[in-house]
C-alpha positions as CSV (number, residue, x, y, z in Angstrom):
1,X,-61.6,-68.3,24.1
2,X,-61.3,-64.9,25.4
3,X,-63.3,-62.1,25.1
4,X,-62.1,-58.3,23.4
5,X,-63.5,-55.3,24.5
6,X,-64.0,-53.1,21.7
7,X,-61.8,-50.0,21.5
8,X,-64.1,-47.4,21.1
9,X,-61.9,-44.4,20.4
10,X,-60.2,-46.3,17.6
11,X,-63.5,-47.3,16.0
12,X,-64.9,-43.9,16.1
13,X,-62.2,-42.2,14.4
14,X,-61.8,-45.0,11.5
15,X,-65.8,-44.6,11.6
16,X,-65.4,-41.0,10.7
17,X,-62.5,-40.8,8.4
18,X,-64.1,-43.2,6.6
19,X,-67.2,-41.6,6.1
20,X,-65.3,-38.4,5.5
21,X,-63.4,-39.9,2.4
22,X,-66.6,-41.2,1.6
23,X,-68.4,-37.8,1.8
24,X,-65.4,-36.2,0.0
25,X,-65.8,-38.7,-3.2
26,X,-69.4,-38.2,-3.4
27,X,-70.3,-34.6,-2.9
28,X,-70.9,-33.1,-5.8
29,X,-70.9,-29.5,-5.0
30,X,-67.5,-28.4,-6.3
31,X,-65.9,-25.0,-5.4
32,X,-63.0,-23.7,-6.7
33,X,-59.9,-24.9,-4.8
34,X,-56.7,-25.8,-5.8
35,X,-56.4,-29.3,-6.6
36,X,-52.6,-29.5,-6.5
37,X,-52.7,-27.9,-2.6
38,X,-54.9,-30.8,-1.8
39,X,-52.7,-33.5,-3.2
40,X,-49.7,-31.7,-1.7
41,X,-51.6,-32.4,1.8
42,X,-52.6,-35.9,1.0
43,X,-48.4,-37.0,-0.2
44,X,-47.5,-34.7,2.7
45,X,-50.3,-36.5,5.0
46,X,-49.1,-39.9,3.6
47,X,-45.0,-39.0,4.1
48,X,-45.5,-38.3,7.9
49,X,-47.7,-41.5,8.3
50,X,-45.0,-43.5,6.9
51,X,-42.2,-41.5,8.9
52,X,-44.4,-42.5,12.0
53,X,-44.7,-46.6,11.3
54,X,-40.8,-46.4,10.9
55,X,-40.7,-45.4,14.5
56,X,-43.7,-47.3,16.0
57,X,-43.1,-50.6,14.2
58,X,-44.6,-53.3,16.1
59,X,-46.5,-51.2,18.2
60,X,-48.6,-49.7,15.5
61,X,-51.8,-52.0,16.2
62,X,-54.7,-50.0,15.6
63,X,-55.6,-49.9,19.6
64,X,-55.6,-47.0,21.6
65,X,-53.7,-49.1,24.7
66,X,-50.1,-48.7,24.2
67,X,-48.2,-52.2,23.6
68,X,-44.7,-51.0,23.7
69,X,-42.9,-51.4,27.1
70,X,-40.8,-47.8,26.4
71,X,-42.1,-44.0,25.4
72,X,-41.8,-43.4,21.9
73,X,-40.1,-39.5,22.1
74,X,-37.7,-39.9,19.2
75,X,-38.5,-39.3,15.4
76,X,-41.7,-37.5,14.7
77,X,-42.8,-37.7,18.2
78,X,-39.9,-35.2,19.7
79,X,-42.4,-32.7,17.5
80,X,-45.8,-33.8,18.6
81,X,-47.1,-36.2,21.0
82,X,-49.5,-37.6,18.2
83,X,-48.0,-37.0,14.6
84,X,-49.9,-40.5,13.6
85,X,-53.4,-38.3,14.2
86,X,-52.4,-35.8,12.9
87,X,-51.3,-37.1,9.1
88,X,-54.7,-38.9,9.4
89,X,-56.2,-35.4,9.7
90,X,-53.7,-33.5,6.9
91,X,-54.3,-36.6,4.5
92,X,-58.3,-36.3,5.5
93,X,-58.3,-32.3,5.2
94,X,-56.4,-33.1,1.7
95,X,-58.5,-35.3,-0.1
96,X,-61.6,-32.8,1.0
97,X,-59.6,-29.9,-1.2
98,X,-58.5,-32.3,-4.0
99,X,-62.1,-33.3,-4.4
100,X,-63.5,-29.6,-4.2
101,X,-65.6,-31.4,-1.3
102,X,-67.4,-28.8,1.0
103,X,-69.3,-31.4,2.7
104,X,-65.8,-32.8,3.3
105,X,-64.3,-29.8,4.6
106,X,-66.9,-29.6,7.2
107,X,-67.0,-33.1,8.4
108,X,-63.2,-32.5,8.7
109,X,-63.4,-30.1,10.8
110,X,-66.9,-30.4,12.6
111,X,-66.4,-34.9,13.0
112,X,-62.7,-35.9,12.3
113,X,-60.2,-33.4,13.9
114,X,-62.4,-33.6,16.9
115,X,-62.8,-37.5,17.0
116,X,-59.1,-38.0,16.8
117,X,-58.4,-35.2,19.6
118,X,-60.4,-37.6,22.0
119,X,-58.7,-40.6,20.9
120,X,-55.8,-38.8,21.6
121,X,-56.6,-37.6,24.7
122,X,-57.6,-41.5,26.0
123,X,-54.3,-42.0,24.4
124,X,-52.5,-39.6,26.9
125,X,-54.3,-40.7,29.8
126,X,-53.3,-44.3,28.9
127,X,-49.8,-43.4,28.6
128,X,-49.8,-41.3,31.9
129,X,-51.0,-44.0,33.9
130,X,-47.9,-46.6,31.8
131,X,-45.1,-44.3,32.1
132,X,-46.0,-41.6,34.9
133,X,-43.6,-39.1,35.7
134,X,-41.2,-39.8,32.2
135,X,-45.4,-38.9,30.1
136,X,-45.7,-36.2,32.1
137,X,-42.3,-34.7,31.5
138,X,-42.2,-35.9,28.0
139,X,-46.1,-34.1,27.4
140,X,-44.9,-31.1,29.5
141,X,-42.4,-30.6,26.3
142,X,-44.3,-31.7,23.3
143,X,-47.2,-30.4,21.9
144,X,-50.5,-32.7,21.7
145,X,-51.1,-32.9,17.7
146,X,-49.3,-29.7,16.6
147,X,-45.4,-29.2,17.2
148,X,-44.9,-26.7,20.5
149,X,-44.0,-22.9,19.4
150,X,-43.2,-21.4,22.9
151,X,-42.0,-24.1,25.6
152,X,-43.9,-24.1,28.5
153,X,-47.2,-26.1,29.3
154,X,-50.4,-25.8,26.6
């Protein structure tokens, strides 16, 4: 029977975006938001994910260590290097407005944007030592969770 490391950068980020949807359902202090803004973000969070699985397919595993034997650049990824992060955070950042969460809004921004940068960066540094010279051409191009405004390097 073999043994499994634990893959600490995916089980911190489902840690916190769980707790965040949690924290989001729960709080109770309300502000005034607009409802419909936040449910725009969570079908608009939800759309990318699925646009994302359509191009991963069997590599979508949950693991930070890439499983496919070729760099993913087409589809949502010729915009960002990490568009699967980054409709985890839209979908997170949604359901904090829908639910008038403020504690939500903060663990958004203070826990789960920042916990899925640094899966994201273990991500690149994975991929960097897989692919080499194509990763570092292909990140050279693309933006890390946001689409790339100006070329150049970020």
């Amino acid at each position: 029977m073999s043994r499994r490391s634990v893959d600490l950068p995916s089980l911190q980020m489902v840690l916190v975006f769980t707790a965040n949807v949690f924290i989001s359902l729960w709080d109770k202090t309300e502000v005034p938001t607009f409802r419909i803004f936040g449910e725009a973000l969570i079908l608009l969070g939800a759309i990318l994910f699925a646009y994302v699985l359509a191009y991963l397919r069997s590599g979508f595993f949950g693991e930070t260590e890439p499983k496919l034997d070729r760099l993913i650049t087409d589809g949502p990824y010729r915009f960002c290097r990490h568009p699967l992060y980054l409709s985890f955070i839209v979908i997170a950042f949604g359901l904090d407005l829908a639910f008038g969460s403020v504690s939500g809004v903060a663990l958004t921004f203070l826990l789960s944007i920042p916990s899925a940068a640094y899966r994201a960066r273990v991500e690149d540094r994975l991929l960097s030592e897989r692919f080499g010279e194509e990763w570092e051409d292909y990140s050279e191009r693309v933006g890390f969770l946001l689409p790339k405004l100006v070329g150049g390097r970020e």
